[in-house]
VEXMI-713141 format. One record per residue (C-alpha): x, y, z; chain; residue in three letters. Coordinates in Angstrom, 2 decimals. Example, Ala and Ser with C-alpha at 12.3 -4.5 7.8 and 13.67 -1.06 7.14 Angstrom:
% VEXMI-713141
<site <12.30 -4.50 7.80> 'A' 'ALA'>
<site <13.67 -1.06 7.14> 'A' 'SER'>
% end
This chain:
% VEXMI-713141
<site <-58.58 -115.18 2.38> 'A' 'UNK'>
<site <-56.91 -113.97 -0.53> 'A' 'UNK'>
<site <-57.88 -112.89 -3.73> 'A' 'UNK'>
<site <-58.25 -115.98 -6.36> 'A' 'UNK'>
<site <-58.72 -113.67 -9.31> 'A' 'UNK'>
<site <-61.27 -116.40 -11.26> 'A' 'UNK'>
<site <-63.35 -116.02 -13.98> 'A' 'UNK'>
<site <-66.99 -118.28 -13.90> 'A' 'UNK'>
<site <-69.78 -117.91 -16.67> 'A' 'UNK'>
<site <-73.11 -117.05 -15.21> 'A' 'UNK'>
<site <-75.68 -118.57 -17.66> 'A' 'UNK'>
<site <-79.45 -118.08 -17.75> 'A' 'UNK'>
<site <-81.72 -121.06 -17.11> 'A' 'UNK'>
<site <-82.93 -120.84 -21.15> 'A' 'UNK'>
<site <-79.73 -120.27 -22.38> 'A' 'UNK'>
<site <-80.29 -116.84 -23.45> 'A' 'UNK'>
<site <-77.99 -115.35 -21.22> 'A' 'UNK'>
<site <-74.15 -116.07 -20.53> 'A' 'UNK'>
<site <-71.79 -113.67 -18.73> 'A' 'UNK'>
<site <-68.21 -113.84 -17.40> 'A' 'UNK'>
<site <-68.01 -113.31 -13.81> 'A' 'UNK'>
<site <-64.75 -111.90 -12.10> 'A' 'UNK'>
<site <-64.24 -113.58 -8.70> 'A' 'UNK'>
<site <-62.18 -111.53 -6.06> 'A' 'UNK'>
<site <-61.91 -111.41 -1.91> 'A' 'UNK'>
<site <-64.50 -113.96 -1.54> 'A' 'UNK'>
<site <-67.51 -112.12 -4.03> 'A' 'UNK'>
<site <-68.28 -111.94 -7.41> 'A' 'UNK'>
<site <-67.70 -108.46 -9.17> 'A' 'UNK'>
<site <-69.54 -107.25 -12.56> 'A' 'UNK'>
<site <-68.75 -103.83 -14.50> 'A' 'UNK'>
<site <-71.76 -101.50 -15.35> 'A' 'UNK'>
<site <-71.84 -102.57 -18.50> 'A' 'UNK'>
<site <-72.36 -106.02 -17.58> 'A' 'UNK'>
<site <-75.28 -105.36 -14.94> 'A' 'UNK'>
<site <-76.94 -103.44 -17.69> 'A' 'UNK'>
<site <-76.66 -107.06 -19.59> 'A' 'UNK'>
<site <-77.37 -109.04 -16.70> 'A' 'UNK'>
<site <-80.95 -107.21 -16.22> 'A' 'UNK'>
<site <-81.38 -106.86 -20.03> 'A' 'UNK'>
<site <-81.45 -102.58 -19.64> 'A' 'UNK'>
<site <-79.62 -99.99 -20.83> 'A' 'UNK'>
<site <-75.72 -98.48 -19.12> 'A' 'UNK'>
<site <-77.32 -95.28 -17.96> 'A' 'UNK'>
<site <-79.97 -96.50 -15.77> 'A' 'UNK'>
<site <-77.15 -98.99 -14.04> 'A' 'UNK'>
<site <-75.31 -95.60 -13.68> 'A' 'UNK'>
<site <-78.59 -93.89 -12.08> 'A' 'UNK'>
<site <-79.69 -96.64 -10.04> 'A' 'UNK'>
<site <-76.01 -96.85 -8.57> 'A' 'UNK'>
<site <-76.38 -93.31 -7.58> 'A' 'UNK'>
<site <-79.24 -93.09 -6.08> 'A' 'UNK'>
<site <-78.33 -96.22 -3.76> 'A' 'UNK'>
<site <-74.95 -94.52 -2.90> 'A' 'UNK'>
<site <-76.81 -91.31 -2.23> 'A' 'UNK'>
<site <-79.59 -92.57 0.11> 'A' 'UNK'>
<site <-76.98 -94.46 1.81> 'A' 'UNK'>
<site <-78.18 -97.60 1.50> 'A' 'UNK'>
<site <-74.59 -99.07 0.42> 'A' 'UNK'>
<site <-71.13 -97.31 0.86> 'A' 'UNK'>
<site <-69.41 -96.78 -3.25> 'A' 'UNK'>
<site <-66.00 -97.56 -1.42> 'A' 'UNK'>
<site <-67.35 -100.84 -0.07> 'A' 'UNK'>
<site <-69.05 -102.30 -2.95> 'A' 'UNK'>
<site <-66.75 -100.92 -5.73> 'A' 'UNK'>
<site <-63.24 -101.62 -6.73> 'A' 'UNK'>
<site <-60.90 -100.87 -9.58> 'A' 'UNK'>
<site <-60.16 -104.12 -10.90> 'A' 'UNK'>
<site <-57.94 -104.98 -13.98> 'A' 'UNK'>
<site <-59.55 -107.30 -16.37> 'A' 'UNK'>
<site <-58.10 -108.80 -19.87> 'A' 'UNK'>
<site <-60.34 -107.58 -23.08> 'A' 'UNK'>
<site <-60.65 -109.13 -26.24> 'A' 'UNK'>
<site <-57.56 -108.16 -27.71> 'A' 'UNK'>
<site <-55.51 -109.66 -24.89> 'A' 'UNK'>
<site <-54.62 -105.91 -23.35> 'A' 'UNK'>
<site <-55.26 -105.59 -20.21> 'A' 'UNK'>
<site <-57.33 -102.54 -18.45> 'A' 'UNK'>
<site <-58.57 -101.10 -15.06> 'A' 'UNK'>
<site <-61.92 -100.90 -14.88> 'A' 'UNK'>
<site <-64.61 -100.03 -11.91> 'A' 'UNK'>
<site <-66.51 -103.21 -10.79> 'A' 'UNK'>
<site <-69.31 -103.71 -7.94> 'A' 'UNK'>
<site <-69.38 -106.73 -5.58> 'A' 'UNK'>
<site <-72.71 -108.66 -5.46> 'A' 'UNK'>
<site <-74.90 -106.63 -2.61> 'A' 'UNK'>
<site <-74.03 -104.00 -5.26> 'A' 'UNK'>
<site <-75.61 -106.02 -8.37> 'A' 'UNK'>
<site <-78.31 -107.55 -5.83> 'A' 'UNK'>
<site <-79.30 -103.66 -4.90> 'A' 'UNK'>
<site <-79.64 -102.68 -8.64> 'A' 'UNK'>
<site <-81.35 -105.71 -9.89> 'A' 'UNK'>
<site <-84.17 -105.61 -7.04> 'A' 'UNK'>
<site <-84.86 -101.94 -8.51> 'A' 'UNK'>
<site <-84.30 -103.12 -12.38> 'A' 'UNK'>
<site <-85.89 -106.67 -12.51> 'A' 'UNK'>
<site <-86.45 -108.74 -9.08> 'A' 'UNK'>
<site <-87.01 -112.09 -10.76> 'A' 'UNK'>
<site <-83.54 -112.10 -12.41> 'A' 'UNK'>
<site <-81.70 -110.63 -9.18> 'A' 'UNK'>
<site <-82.93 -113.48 -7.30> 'A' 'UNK'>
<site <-81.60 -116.39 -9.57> 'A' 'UNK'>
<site <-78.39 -114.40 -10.00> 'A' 'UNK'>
<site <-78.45 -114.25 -6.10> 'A' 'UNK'>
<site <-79.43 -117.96 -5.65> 'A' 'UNK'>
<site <-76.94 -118.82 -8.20> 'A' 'UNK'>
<site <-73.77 -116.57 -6.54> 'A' 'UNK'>
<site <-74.35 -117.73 -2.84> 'A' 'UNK'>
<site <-74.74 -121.56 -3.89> 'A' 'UNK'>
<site <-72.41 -122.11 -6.64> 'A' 'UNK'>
<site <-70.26 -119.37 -6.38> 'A' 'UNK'>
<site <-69.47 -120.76 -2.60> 'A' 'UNK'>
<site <-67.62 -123.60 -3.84> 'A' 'UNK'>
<site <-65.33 -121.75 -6.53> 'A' 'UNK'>
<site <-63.90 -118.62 -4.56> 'A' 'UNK'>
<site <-62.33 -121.65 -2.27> 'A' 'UNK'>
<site <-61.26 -123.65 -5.14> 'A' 'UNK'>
<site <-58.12 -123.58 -7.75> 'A' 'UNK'>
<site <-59.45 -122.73 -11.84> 'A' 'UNK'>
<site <-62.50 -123.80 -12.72> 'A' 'UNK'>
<site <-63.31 -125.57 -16.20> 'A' 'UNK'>
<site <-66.66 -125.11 -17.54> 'A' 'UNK'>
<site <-68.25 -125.22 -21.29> 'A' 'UNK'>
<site <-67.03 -121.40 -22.05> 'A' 'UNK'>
<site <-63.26 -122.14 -21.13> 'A' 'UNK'>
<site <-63.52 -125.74 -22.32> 'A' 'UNK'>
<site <-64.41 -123.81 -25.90> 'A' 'UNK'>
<site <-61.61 -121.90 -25.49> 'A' 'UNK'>
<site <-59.40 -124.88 -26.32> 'A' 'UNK'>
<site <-58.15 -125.28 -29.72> 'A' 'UNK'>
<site <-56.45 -128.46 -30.14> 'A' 'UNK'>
<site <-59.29 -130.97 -30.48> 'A' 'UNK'>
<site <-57.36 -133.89 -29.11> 'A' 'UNK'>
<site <-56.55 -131.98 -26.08> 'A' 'UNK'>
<site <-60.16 -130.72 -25.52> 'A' 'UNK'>
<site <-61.71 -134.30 -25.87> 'A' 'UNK'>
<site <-59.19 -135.47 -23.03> 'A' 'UNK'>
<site <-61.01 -132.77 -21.08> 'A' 'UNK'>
<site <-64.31 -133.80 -21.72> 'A' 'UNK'>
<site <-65.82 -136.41 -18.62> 'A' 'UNK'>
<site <-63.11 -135.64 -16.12> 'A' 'UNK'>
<site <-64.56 -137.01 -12.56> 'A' 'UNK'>
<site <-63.27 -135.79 -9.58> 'A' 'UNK'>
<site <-59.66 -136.53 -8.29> 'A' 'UNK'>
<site <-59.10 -137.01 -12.31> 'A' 'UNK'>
<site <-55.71 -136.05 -13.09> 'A' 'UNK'>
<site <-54.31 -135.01 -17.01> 'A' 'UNK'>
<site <-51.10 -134.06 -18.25> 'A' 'UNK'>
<site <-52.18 -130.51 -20.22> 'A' 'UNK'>
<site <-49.70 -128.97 -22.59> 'A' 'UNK'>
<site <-50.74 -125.51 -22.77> 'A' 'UNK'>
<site <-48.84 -124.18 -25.86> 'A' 'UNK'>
<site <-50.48 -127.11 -27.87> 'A' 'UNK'>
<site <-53.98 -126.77 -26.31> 'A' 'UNK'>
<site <-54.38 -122.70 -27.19> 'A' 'UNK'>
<site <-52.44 -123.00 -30.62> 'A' 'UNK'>
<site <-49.52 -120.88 -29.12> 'A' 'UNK'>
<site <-51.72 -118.33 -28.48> 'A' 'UNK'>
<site <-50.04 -116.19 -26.20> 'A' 'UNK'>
<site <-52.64 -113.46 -25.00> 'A' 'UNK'>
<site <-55.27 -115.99 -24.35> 'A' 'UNK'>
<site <-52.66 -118.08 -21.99> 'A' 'UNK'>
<site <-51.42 -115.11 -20.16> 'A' 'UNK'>
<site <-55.02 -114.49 -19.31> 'A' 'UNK'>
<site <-56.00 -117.58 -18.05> 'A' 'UNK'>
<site <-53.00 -117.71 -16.10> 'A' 'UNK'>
<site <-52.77 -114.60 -15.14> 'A' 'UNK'>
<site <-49.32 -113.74 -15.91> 'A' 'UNK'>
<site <-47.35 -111.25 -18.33> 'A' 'UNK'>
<site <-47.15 -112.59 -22.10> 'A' 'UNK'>
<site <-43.53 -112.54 -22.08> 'A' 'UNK'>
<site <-43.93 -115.33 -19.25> 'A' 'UNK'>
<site <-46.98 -117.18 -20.81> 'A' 'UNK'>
<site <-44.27 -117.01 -24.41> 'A' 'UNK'>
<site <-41.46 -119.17 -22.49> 'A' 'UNK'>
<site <-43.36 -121.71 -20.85> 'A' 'UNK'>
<site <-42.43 -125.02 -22.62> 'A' 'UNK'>
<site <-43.39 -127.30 -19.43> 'A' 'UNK'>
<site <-46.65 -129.54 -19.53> 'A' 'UNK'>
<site <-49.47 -128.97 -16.73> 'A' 'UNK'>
<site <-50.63 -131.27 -14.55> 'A' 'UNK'>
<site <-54.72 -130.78 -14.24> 'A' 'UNK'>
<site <-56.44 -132.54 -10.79> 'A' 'UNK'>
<site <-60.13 -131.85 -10.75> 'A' 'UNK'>
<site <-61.17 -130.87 -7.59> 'A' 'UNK'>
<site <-65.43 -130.22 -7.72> 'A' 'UNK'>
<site <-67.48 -130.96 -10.66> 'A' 'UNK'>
<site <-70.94 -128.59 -10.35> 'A' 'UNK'>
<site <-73.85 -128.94 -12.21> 'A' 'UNK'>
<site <-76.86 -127.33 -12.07> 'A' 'UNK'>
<site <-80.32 -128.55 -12.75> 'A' 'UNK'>
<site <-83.75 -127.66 -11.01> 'A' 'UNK'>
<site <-84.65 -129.01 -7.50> 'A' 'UNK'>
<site <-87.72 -130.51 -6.56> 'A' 'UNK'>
<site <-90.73 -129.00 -4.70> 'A' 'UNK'>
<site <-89.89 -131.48 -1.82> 'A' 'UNK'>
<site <-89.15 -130.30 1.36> 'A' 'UNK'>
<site <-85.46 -129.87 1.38> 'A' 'UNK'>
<site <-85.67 -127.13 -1.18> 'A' 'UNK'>
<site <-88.21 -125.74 0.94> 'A' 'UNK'>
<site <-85.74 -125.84 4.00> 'A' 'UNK'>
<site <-82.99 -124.51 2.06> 'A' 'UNK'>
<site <-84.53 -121.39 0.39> 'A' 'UNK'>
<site <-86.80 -120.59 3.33> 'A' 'UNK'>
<site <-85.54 -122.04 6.92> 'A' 'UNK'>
<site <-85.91 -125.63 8.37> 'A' 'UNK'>
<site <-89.95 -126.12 8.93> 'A' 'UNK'>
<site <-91.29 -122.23 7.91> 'A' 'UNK'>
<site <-92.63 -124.23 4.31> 'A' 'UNK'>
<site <-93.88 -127.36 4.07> 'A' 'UNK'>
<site <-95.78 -127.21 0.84> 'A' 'UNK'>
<site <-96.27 -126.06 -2.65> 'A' 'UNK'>
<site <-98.95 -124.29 -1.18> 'A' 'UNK'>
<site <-96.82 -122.41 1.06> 'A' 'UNK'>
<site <-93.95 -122.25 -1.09> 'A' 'UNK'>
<site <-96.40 -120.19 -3.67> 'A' 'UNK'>
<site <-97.68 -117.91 -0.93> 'A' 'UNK'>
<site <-94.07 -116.96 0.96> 'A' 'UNK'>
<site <-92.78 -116.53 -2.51> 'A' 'UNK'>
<site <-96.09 -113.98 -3.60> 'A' 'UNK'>
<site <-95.56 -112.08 -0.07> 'A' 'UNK'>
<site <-91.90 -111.62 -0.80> 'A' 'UNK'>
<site <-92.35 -109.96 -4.38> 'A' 'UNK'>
<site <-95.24 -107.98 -3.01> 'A' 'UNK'>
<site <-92.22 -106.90 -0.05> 'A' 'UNK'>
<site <-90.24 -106.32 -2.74> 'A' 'UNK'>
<site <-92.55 -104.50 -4.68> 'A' 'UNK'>
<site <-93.53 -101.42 -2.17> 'A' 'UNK'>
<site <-89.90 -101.22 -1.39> 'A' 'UNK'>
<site <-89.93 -100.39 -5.13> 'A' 'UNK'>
<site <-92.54 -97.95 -5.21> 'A' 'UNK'>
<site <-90.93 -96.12 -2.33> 'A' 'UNK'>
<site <-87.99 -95.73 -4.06> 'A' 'UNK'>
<site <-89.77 -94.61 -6.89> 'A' 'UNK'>
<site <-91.39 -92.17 -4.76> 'A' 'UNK'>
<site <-88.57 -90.70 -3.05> 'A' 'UNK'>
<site <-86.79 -90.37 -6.39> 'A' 'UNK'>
<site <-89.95 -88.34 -7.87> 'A' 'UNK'>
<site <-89.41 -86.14 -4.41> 'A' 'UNK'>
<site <-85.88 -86.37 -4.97> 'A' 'UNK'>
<site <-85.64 -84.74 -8.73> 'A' 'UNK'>
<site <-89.21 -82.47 -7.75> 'A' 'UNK'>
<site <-87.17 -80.37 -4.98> 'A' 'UNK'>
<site <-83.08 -80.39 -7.19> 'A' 'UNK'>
<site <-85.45 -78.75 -10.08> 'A' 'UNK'>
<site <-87.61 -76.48 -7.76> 'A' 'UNK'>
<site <-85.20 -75.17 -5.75> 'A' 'UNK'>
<site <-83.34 -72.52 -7.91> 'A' 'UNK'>
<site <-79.73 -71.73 -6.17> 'A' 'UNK'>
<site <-76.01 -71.80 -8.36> 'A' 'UNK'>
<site <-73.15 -73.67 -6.80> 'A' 'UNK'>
<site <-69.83 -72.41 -7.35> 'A' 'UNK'>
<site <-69.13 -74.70 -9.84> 'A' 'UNK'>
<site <-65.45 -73.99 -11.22> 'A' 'UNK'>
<site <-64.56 -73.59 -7.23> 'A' 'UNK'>
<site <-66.11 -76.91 -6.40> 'A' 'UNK'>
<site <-64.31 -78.81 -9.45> 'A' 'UNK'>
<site <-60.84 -77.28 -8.61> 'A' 'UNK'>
<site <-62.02 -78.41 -5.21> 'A' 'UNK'>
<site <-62.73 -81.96 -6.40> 'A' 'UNK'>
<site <-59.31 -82.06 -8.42> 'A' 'UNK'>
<site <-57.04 -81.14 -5.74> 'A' 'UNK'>
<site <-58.76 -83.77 -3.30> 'A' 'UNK'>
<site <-59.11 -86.72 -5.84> 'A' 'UNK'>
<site <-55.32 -86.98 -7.42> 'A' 'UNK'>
<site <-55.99 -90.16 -9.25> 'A' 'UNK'>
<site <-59.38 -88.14 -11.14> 'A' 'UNK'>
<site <-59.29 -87.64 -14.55> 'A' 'UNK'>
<site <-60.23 -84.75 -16.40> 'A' 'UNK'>
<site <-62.86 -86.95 -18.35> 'A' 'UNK'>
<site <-63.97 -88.78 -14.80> 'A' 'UNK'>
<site <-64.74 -85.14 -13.78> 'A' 'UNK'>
<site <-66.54 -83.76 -16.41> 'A' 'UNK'>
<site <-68.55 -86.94 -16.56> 'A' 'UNK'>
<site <-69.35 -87.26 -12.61> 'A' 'UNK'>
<site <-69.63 -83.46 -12.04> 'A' 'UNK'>
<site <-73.47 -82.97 -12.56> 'A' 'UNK'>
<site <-74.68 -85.95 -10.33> 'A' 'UNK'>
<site <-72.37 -84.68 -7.67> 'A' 'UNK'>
<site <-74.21 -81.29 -8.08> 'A' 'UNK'>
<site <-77.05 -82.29 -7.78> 'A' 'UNK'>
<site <-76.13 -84.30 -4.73> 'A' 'UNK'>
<site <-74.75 -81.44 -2.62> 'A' 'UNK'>
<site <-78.09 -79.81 -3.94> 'A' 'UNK'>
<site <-79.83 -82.18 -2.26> 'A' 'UNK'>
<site <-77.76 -82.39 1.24> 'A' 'UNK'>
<site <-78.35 -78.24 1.60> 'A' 'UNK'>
<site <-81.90 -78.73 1.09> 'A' 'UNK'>
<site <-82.21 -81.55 2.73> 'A' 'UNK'>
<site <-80.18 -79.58 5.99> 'A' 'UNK'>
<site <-82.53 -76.95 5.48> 'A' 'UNK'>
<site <-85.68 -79.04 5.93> 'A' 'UNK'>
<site <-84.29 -80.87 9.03> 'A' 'UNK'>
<site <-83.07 -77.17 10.42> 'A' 'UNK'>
<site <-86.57 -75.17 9.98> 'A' 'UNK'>
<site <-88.79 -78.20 11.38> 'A' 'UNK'>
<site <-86.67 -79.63 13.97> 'A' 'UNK'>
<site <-86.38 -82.87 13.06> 'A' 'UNK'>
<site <-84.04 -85.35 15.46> 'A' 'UNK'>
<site <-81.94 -88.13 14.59> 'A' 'UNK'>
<site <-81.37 -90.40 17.77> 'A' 'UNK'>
<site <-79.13 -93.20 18.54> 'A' 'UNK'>
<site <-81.67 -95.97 19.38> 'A' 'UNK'>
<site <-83.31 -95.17 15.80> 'A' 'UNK'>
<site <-79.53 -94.97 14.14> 'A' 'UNK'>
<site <-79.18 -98.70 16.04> 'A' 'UNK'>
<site <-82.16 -100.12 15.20> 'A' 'UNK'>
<site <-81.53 -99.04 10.98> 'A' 'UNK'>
<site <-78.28 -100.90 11.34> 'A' 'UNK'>
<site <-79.20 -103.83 12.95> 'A' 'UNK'>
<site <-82.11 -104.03 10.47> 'A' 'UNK'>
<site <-79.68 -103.75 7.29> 'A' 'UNK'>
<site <-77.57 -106.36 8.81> 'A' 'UNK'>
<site <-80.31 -108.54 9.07> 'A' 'UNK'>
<site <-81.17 -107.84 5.29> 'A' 'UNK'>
<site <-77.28 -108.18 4.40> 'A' 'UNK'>
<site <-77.12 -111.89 6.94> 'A' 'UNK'>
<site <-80.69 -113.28 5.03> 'A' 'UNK'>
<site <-79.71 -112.56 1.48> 'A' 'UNK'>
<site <-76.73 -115.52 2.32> 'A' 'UNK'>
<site <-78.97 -117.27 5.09> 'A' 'UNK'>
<site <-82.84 -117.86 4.84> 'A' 'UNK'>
<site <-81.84 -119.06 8.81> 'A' 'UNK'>
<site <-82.60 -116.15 11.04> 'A' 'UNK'>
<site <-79.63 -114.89 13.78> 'A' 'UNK'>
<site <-80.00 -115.08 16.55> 'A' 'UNK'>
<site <-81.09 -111.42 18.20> 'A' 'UNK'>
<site <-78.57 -110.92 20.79> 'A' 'UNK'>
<site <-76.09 -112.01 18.00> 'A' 'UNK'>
<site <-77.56 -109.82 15.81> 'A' 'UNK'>
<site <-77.32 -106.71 18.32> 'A' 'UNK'>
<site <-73.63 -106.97 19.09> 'A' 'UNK'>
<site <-72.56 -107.13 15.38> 'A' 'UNK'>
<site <-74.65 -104.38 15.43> 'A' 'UNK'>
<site <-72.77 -102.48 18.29> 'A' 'UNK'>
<site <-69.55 -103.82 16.42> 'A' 'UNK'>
<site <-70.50 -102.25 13.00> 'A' 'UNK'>
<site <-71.31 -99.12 14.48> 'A' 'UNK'>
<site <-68.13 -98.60 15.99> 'A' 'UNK'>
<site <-66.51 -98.04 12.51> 'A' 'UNK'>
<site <-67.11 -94.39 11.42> 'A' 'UNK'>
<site <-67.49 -94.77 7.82> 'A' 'UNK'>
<site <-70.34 -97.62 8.88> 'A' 'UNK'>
<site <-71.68 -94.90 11.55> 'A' 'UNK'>
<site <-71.59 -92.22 9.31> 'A' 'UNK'>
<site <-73.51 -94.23 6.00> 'A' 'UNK'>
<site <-76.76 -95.26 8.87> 'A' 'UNK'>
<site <-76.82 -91.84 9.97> 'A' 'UNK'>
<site <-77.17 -90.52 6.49> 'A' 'UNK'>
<site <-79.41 -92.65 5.56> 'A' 'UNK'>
<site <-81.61 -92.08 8.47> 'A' 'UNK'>
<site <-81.55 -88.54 7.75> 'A' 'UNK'>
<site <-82.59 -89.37 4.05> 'A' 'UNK'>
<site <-85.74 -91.19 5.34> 'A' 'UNK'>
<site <-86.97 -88.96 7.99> 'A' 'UNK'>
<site <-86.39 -86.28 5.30> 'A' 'UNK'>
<site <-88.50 -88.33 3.00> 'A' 'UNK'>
<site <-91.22 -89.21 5.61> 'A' 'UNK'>
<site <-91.60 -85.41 6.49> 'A' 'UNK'>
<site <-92.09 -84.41 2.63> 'A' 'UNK'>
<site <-94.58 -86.57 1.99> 'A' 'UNK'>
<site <-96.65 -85.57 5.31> 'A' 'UNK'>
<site <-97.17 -82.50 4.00> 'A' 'UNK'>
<site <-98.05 -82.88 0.06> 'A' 'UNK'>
<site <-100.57 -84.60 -1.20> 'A' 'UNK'>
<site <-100.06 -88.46 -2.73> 'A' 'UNK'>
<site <-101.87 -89.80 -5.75> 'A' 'UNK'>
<site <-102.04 -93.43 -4.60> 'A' 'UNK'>
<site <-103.05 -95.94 -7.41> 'A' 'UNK'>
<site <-102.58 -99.55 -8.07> 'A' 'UNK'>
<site <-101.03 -100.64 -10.99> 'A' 'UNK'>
<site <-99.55 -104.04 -12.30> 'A' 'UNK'>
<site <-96.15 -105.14 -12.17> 'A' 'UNK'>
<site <-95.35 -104.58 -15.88> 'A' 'UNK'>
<site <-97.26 -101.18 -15.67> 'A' 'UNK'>
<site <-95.23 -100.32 -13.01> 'A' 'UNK'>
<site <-91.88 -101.69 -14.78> 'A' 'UNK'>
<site <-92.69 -99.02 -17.91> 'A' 'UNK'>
<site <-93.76 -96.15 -15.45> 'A' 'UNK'>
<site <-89.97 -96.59 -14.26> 'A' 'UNK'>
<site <-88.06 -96.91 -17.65> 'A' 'UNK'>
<site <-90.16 -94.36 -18.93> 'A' 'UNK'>
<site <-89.38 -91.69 -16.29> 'A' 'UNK'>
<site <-86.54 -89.53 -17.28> 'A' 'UNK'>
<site <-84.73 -86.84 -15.52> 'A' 'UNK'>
% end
């Protein structure tokens, strides 16, 4: 399906929150600066979190990321690097869990409907509207509706704001003297569902909740999943920065940026200067990381390369399904992904990062401790490298 190019607003259940989501190829895409918003933290931590899941392989940067171009306030228009919702799902379960999941719930659900639909009119673009008479024939629309929209009259003539919602050069947006014809095709609106058990089918599977009961408990053992997924990543960061700042070895570095010029034409001298330490300290971390697998013989084996992929696909099918595939299903899309290199190549690293990982902490010692949530929260955001 092709691209649709729409924009939604994403707005928080207290009304707190409200962000403009970019719709593309069937997913939503956010910037970094508007994760950073979207989990109430700070740019650099999006940037750090992004890293580390790019480095441990968990996602592939070419597959979640794009350069899209987006219109800013002042009606120029820019390129700017966006990430696809596994992306945003991947950095808010390691930023803030609760708000990932309603930003999930509300992308797969909601979302669904738009990317297959024309424009979408909602409260932010309805604002947008300047002519009052033309924003009141707006208001109440039903489905099927259809209004006769002058454009020109509805945005005052303003000429940046109608190239962007049409998506078309200002010169064009200037000359257009015709009237629209608007036909509402879906009205949405969201409001909270019941604790019957529908909702309970819905979230979890037909029949695997059939209480509030229930509900309370699958919803308490899948933060405490998410939780020690947490702490593991916390942990293997810790080992992560421990062995880049204890290992003591210089890179070539003006070799290795001349490198990374002539192989990235479209890098900028700023892009470069910016990106060079983190991907230091990631070829740091693939020499040692060689070296540990080298001196204690550590294997890597097909079955275990399978079985990682076919358990990330099952991660990737549930956060879009709470119905479970079907395990034959599930191994050939397995065989199928494999059989791309880049898809190969991202398991296998991965796998290597783990077993790397599981060997270190074999042999040091681990100061295990419970903490709360919030404690645990601050230990993160306090930990800088």
């Amino acid at each position: 399906m092709q691209s649709k190019g729409e924009i939604l607003i994403y707005k928080a259940k207290d009304g707190s929150q409200q962000l403009e989501v970019k719709l593309e190829n069937n997913t939503v895409w956010l910037s970094q600066k508007q994760i950073a918003a979207l989990f109430n933290t700070q740019r650099p931590a999006i940037t750090k979190h992004l890293s580390n899941i790019f480095r441990s392989g968990e996602l592939s940067e070419k597959s979640v990321s794009s350069i899209l171009e987006h219109t800013a306030r002042d009606g120029k228009k820019y390129k700017t690097q966006f990430y696809n919702l596994d992306a945003i799902i991947s950095v808010g379960y390691r930023v803030n869990s609760q708000k990932a999941t309603r930003f999930r719930v509300w992308a797969t659900t909601v979302l669904k409907d738009h990317l297959v639909k024309g424009y979408t009119l909602n409260k932010k673009r309805l604002d947008q509207v300047q002519d009052e008479k033309v924003k009141k024939s707006l208001i109440g629309l039903k489905k099927d509706d259809v209004v006769t929209l002058d454009i020109q009259k509805a945005y005052n003539n303003d000429v940046a704001r109608i190239a962007a919602i049409l998506k078309i050069e200002e010169d064009a947006a200037a000359d257009l003297k015709s009237k629209f014809q608007l036909t509402v095709k879906n009205v949405n609106r969201l409001s909270e569902a019941d604790l019957d058990q529908e909702f309970f089918d819905k979230l979890f599977g037909e029949g695997v909740v059939t209480d509030e009961a229930g509900f309370r408990a699958k919803i308490t053992e899948e933060l405490e999943s998410m939780m020690v997924q947490d702490s593991e990543r916390k942990l293997q960061d810790e080992i992560y920065h421990y062995a880049i700042d204890k290992v003591q070895f210089n890179l070539p570095d003006e070799f290795l940026k001349r490198w990374l010029r002539a192989t990235n034409e479209q890098l900028s001298e700023e892009e470069l200067q910016g990106g060079y330490k983190d991907f230091a300290q990631n070829l740091k971390w693939t020499l040692i990381e060689n070296k540990i697998i080298k001196d204690n013989n550590i294997d890597i084996k097909y079955d275990e390369v399978f079985a990682l992929a076919k358990q990330r696909l099952a991660q990737q099918f549930q956060m879009y399904s709470p119905q479970p595939i079907a395990e034959d299903q599930l191994a050939q899309y397995t065989v199928q992904y494999l059989q791309n290199k880049e898809n190969a190549n991202k398991i296998f690293e991965e796998l290597k990062a783990l077993k790397v990982f599981d060997y270190v902490k074999s042999v040091v010692t681990l100061d295990k401790k419970d903490i709360g949530f919030t404690e645990f929260n601050k230990l993160v955001a306090e930990h800088k490298h």
